[in-house]
Kinemage of the C-alpha trace (Angstrom):
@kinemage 1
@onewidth
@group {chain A} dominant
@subgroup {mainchain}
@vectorlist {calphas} color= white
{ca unk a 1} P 11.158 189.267 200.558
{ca unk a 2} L 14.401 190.832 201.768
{ca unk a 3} L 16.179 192.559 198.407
{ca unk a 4} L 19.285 194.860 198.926
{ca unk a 5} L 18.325 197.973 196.638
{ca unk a 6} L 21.527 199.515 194.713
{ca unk a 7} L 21.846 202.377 192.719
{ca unk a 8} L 24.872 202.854 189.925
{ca unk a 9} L 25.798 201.431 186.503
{ca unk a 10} L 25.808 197.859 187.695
{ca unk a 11} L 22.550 198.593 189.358
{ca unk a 12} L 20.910 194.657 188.890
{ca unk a 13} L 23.969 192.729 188.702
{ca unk a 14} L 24.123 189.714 190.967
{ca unk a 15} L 27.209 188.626 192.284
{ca unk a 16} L 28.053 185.521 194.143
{ca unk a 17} L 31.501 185.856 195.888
{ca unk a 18} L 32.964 182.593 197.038
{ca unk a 19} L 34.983 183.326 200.611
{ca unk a 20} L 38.747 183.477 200.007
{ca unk a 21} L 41.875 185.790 200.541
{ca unk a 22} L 41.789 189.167 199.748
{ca unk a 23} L 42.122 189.789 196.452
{ca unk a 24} L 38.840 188.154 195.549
{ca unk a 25} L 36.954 190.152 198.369
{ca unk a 26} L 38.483 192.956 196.672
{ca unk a 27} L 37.237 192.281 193.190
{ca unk a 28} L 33.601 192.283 194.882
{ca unk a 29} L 34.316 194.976 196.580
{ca unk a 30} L 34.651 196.954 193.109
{ca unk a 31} L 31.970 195.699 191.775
{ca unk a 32} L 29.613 196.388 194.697
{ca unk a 33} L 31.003 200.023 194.697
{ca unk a 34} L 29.691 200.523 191.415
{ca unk a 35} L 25.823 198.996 192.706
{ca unk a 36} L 26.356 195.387 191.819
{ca unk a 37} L 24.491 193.168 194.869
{ca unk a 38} L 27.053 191.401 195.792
{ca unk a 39} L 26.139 187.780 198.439
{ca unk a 40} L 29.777 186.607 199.492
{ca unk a 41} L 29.601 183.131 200.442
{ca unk a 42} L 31.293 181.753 203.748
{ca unk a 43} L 31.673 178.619 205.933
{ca unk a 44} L 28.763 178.097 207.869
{ca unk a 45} L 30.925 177.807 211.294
{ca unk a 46} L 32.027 181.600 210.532
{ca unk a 47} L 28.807 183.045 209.927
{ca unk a 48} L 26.960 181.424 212.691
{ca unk a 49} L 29.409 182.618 214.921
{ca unk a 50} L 28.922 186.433 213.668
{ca unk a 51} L 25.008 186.140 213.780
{ca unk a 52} L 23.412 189.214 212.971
{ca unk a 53} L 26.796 191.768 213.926
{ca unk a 54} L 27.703 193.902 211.325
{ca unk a 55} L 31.536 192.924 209.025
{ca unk a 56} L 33.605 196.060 209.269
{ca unk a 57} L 36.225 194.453 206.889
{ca unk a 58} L 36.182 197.346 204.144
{ca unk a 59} L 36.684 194.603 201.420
{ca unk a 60} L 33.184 193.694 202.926
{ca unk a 61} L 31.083 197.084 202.274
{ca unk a 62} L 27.984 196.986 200.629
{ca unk a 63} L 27.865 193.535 200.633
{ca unk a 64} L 25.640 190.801 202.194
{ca unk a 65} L 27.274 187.302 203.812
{ca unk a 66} L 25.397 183.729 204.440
{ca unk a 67} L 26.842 180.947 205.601
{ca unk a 68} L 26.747 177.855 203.212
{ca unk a 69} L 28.349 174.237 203.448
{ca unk a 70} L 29.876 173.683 200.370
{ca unk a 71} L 31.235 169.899 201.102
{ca unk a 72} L 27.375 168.537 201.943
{ca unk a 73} L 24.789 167.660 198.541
{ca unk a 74} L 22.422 169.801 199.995
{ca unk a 75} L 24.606 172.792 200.299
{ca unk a 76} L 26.151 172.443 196.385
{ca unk a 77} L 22.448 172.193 195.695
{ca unk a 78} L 21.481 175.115 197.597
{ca unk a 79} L 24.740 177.253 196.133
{ca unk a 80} L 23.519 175.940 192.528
{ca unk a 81} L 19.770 177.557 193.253
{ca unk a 82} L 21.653 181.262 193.512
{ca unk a 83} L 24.389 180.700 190.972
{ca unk a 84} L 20.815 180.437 188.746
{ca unk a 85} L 19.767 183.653 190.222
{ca unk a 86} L 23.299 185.014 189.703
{ca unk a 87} L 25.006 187.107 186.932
{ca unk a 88} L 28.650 186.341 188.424
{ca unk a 89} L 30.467 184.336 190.686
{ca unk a 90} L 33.457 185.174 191.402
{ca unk a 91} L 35.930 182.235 192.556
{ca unk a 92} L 39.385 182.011 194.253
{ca unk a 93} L 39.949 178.874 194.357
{ca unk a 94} L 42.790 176.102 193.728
{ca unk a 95} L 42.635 174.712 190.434
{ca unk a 96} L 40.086 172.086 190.691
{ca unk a 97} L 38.716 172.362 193.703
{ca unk a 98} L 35.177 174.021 192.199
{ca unk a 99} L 35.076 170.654 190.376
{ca unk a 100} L 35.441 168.809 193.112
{ca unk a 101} L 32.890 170.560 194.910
{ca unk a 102} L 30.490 170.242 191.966
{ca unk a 103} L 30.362 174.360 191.191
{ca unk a 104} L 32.922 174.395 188.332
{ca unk a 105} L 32.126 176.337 185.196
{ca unk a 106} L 30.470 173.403 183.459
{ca unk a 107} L 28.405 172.470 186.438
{ca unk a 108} L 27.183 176.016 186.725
{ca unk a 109} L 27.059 177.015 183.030
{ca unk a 110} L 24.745 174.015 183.535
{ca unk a 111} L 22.141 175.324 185.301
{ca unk a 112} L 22.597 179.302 184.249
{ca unk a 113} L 24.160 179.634 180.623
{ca unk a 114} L 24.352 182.669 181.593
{ca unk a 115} L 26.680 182.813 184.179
{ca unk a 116} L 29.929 184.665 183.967
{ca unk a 117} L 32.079 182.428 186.133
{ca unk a 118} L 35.319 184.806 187.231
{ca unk a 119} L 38.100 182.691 188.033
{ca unk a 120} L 41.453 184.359 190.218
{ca unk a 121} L 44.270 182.464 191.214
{ca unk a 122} L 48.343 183.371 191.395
{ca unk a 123} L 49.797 181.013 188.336
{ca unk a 124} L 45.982 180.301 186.292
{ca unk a 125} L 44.350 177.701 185.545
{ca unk a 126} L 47.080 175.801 183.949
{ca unk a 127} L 50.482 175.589 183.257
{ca unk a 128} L 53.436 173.509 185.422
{ca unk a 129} L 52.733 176.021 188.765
{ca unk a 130} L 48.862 175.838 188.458
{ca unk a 131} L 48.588 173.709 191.506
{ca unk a 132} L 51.538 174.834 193.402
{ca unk a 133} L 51.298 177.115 196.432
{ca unk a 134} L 52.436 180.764 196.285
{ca unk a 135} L 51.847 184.249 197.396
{ca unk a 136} L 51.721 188.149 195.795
{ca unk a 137} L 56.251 187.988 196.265
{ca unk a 138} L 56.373 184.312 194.151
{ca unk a 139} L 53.915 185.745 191.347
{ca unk a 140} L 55.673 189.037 190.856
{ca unk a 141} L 59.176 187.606 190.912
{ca unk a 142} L 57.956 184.994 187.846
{ca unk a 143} L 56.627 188.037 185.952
{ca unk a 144} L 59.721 189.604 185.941
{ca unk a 145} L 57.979 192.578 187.700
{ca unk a 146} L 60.337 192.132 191.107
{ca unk a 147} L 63.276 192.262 189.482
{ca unk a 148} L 62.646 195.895 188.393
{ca unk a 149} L 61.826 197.099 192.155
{ca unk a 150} L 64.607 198.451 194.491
{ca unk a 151} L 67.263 200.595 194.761
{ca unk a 152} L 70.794 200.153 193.130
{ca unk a 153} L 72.884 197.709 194.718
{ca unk a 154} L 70.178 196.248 197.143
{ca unk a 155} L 67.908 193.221 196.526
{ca unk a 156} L 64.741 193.659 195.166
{ca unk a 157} L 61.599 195.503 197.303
{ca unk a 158} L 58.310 193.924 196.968
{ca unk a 159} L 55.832 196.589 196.703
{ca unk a 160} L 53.737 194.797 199.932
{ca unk a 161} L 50.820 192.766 198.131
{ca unk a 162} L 49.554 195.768 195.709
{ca unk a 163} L 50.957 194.286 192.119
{ca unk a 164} L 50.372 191.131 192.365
{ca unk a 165} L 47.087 190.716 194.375
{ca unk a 166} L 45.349 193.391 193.969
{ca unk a 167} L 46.299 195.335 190.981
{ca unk a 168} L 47.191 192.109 189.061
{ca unk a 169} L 44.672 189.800 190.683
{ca unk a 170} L 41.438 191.524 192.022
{ca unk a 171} L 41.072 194.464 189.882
{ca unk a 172} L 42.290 192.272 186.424
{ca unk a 173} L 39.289 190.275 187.618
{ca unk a 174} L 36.791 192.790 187.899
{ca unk a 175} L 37.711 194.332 184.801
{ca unk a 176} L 37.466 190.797 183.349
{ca unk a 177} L 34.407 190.513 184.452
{ca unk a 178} L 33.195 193.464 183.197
{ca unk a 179} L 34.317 193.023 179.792
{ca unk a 180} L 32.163 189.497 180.046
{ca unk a 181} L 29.231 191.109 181.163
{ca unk a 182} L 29.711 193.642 177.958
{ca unk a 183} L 29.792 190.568 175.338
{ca unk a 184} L 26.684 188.522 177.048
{ca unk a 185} L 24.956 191.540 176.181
{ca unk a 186} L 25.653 190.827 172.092
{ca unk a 187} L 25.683 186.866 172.727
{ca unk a 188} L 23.511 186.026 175.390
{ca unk a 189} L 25.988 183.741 176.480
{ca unk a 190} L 28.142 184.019 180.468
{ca unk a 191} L 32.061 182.920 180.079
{ca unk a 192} L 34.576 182.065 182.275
{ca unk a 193} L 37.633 184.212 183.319
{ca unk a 194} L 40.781 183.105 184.071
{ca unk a 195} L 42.500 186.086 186.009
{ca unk a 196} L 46.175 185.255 187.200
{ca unk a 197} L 47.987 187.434 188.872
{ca unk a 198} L 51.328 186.386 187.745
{ca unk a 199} L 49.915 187.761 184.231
{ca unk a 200} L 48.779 190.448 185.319
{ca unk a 201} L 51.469 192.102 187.231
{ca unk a 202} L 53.203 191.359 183.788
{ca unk a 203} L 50.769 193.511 181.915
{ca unk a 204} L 50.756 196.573 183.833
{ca unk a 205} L 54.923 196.452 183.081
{ca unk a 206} L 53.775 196.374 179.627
{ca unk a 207} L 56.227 199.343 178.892
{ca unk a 208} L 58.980 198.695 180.599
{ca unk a 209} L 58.949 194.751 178.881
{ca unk a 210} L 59.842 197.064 175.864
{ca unk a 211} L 61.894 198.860 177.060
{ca unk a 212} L 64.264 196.584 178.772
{ca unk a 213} L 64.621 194.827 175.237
{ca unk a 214} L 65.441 197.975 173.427
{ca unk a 215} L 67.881 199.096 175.927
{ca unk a 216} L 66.606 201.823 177.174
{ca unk a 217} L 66.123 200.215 180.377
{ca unk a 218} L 68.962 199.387 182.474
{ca unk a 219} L 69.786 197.688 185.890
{ca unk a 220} L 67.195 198.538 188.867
{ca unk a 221} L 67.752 201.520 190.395
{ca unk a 222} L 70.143 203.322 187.894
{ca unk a 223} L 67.109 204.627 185.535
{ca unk a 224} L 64.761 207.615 185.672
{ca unk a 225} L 61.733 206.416 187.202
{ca unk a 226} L 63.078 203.863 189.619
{ca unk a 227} L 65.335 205.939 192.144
{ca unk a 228} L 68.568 206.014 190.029
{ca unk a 229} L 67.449 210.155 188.861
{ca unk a 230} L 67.919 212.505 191.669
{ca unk a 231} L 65.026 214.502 190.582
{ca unk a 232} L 62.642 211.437 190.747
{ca unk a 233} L 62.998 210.132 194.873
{ca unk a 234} L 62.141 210.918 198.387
{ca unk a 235} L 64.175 212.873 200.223
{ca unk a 236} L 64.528 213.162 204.154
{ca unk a 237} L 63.492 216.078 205.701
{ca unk a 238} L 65.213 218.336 209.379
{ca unk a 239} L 62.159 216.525 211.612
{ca unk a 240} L 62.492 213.250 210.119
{ca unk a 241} L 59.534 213.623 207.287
{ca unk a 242} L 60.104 212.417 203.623
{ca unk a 243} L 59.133 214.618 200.313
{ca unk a 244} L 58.838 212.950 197.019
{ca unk a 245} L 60.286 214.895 194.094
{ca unk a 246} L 59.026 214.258 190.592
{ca unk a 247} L 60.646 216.968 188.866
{ca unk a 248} L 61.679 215.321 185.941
{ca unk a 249} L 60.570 218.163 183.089
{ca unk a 250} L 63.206 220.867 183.137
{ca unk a 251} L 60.166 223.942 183.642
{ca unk a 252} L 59.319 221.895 186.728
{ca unk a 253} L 62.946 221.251 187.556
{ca unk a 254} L 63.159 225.364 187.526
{ca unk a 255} L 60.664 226.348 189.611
{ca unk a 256} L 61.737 223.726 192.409
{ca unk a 257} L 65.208 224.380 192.686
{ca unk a 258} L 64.056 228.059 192.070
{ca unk a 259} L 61.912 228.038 195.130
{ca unk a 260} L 64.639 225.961 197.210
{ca unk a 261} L 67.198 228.760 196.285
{ca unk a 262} L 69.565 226.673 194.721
{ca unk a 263} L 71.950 227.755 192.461
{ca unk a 264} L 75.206 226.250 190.919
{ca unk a 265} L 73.795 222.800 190.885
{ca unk a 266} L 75.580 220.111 188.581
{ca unk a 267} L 74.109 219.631 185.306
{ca unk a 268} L 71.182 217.152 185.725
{ca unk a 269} L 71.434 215.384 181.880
{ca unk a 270} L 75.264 214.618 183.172
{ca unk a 271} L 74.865 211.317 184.969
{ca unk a 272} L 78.367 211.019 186.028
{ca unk a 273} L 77.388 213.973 188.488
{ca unk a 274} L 73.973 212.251 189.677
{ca unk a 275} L 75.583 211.639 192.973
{ca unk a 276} L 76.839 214.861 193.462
{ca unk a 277} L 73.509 216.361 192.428
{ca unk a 278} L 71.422 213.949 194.930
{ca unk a 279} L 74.121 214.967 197.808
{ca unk a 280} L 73.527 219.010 197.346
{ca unk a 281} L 69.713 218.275 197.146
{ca unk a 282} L 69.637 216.210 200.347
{ca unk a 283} L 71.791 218.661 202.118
{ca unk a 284} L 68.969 221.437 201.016
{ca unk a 285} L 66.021 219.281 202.197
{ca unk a 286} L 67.661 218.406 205.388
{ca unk a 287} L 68.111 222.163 206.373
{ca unk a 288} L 63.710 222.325 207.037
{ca unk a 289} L 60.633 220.006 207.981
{ca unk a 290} L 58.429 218.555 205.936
{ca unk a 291} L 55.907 221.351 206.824
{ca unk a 292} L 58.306 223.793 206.062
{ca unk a 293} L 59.217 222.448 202.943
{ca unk a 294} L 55.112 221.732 201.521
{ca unk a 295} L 54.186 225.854 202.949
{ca unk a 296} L 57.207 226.290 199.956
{ca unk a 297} L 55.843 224.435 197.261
{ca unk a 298} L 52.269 224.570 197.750
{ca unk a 299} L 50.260 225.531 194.960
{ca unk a 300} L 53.392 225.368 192.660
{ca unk a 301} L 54.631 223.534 189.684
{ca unk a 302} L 57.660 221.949 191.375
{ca unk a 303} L 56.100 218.385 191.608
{ca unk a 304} L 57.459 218.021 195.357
{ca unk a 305} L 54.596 216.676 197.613
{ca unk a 306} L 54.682 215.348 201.420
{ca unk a 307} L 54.668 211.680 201.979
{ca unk a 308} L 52.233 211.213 204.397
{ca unk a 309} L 51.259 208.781 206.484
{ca unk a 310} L 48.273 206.886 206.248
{ca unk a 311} L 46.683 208.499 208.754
{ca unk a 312} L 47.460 212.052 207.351
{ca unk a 313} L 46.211 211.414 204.106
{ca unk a 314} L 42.516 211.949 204.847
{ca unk a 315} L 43.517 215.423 206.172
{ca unk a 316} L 44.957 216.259 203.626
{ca unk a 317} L 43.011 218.781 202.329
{ca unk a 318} L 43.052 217.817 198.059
{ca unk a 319} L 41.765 214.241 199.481
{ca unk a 320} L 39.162 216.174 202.033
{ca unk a 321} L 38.196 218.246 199.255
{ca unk a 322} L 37.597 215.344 196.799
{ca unk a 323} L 36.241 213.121 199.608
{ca unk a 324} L 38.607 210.895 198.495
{ca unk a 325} L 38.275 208.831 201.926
{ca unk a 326} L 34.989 207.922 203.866
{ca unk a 327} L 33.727 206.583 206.879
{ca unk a 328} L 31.603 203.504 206.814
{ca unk a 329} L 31.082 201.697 210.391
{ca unk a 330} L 33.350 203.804 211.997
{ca unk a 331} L 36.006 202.360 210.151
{ca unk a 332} L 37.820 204.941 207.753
{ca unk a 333} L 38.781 203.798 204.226
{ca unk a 334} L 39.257 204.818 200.582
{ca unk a 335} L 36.196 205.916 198.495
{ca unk a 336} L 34.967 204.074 195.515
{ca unk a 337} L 37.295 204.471 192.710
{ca unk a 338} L 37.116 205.462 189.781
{ca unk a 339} L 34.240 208.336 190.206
{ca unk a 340} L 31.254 208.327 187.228
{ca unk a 341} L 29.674 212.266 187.526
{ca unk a 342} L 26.196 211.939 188.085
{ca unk a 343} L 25.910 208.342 189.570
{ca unk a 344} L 24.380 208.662 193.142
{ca unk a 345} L 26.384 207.273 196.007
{ca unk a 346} L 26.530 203.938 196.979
{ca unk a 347} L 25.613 202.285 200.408
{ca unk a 348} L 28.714 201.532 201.756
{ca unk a 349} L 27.232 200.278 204.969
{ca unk a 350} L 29.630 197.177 207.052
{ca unk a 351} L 28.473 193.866 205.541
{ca unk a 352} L 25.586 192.251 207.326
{ca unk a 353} L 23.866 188.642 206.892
{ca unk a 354} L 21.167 188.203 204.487
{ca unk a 355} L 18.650 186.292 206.145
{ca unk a 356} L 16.048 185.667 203.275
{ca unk a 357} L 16.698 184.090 200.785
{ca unk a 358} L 13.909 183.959 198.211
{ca unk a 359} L 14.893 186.513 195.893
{ca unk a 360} L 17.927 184.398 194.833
{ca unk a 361} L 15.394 181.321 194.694
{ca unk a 362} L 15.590 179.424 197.771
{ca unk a 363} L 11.748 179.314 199.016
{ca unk a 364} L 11.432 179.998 203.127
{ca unk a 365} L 10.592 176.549 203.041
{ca unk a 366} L 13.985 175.183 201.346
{ca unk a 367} L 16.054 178.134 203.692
{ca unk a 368} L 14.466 176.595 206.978
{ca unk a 369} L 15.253 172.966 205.856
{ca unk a 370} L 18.986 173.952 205.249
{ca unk a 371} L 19.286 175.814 208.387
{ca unk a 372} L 17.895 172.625 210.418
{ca unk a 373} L 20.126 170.452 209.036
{ca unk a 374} L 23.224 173.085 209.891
{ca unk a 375} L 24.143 173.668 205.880
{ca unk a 376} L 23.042 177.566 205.777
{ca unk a 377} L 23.575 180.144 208.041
């Protein structure tokens, strides 16, 4: 009986991970980091065409992949078997579509009362843009998030797909399902999660909601943590490099215009003379590289770091030292985040098929049956 053997906190935990866009392979992915055994479910057509080769996605790691035909009885039948082996499924679908299919909550609740049944889509499950199309930019902009995100003057800079996929979708999600693991624990009972990413790009702008309302929040770009402070922004460097400066406390303000040798600078509280101050600052950074520039600050408290390029950053030698990025299949990617001391490491190892299925309940017998008739690969 083939068994994938994981070590960590979620060590036991079954997931079944329905195939869909990133942010739900992402939401896996977290939870397989931490030793949940995660099966991610695919078309049939896709996995056949794989066969036994290694996935080198890095969503994928640490997981296993079959092939299953969702739209045939025999495959919602087959699905139904694991969901009642199964401790979560996570699912990415349109609203409605599960029911369709016969593997909505109520169908699977059904069979395993169990089951917490983790739901991620951009608007939820209801409301008037439930069933409307939309991607990571539509979700933050009706948040409000987007608005906030740019510099003065210019239209508003989506973040690429971080807020609103994965930080408001996938990881919302895996916390959700977390916190519904947690309470079957007391009740005994699974529950389904509704994780939208237009809600939760909204909550991790919790403060800024606030502050926008009070006032103390004005246009994009003019305020302290958006670009608008001189001593909060990147900066161009002689060879073309970029340093961020986040010396927004006046001891760290010190000992960075200390070390740059800068002296007579306009008063930073006076933000009639932000220009002028951002000017004589850019002029100063322009006169070195970027290299030039970090062999200055290193090791100090001036909150000036490189921006480096994805490439660089597993060099750099805080990450190196942390092991904050790894190598799994040859393919080099972030570590598992957030580190618990003492846990052993995962197996990251590229995503492979799992060819037996018998420990999720599906005798050899059933397995062969389904693969003769095309439904499981």
């Amino acid at each position: 009986m083939e068994r994938v053997t994981r070590s960590g906190p979620l060590a036991g935990v079954r997931v079944l991970e329905l195939a869909g866009l990133a942010p739900g392979p992402f939401a896996g992915m977290m939870l397989a980091d931490h030793g949940a055994e995660v099966l991610r479910v695919e078309r049939v057509a896709a996995v056949a065409a794989a066969g036994d080769r290694s996935r080198h996605e890095v969503m994928d790691r640490g997981k296993r992949t079959i092939g299953l035909d969702l739209k045939s009885p025999e495959g919602v039948a087959a699905f139904k078997e694991l969901a009642g082996n199964a401790d979560v499924v996570i699912e990415v679908f349109r609203p409605g579509v599960a029911e369709r299919l016969g593997i909505g909550p109520a169908d699977l609740h059904a069979v395993n009362p169990r089951l917490v049944y983790g739901r991620m889509t951009g608007w939820g499950q209801e409301g008037p843009l439930a069933r409307t199309a939309g991607h990571d930019i539509d979700y933050v902009a009706v948040s409000g998030v987007l608005s906030m995100l740019g510099r003065e003057g210019e239209r508003p800079t989506p973040p690429i797909n971080i807020l609103g996929d994965f930080a408001g979708g996938g990881l919302m999600l895996a916390y959700g399902v977390l916190l519904a693991l947690l309470e079957r624990e007391r009740t005994g009972e699974g529950r389904v999660i509704d994780a939208a990413m237009v809600d939760g790009a909204a909550a991790l702008f919790a403060m800024f909601y606030q502050n926008v309302q009070s006032g103390l929040w004005g246009p994009r770009g003019t305020n302290l943590l958006d670009t608008g402070a001189p001593m909060y922004d990147t900066y161009e460097t002689a060879d073309g490099g970029f340093l961020a400066v986040g010396a927004l406390e006046p001891q760290f303000w010190t000992e960075m215009v200390t070390l740059m040798g800068l002296s007579d600078l306009p008063d930073r509280d006076d933000r009639s003379r932000w220009p002028e101050l951002r000017r004589r600052l850019a002029e100063a950074f322009a006169s070195r590289t970027r290299a030039e520039w970090q062999a200055i600050f290193d090791g100090s408290d001036a909150c000036v770091s490189p921006v480096l390029e994805m490439a660089e950053a597993a060099e750099h030698p805080h990450n190196k030292a942390r092991g904050a990025f790894v190598e799994v299949g040859g393919v080099r990617q972030p570590a598992p985040a957030p580190r618990l001391l003492g846990v052993p490491e995962q197996d990251l190892s590229p995503a492979t098929r799992l060819t037996d299925l018998a420990s999720w309940g599906l005798s050899p017998e059933a397995q062969a049956g389904l693969r003769e008739a095309g439904v499981l690969a």
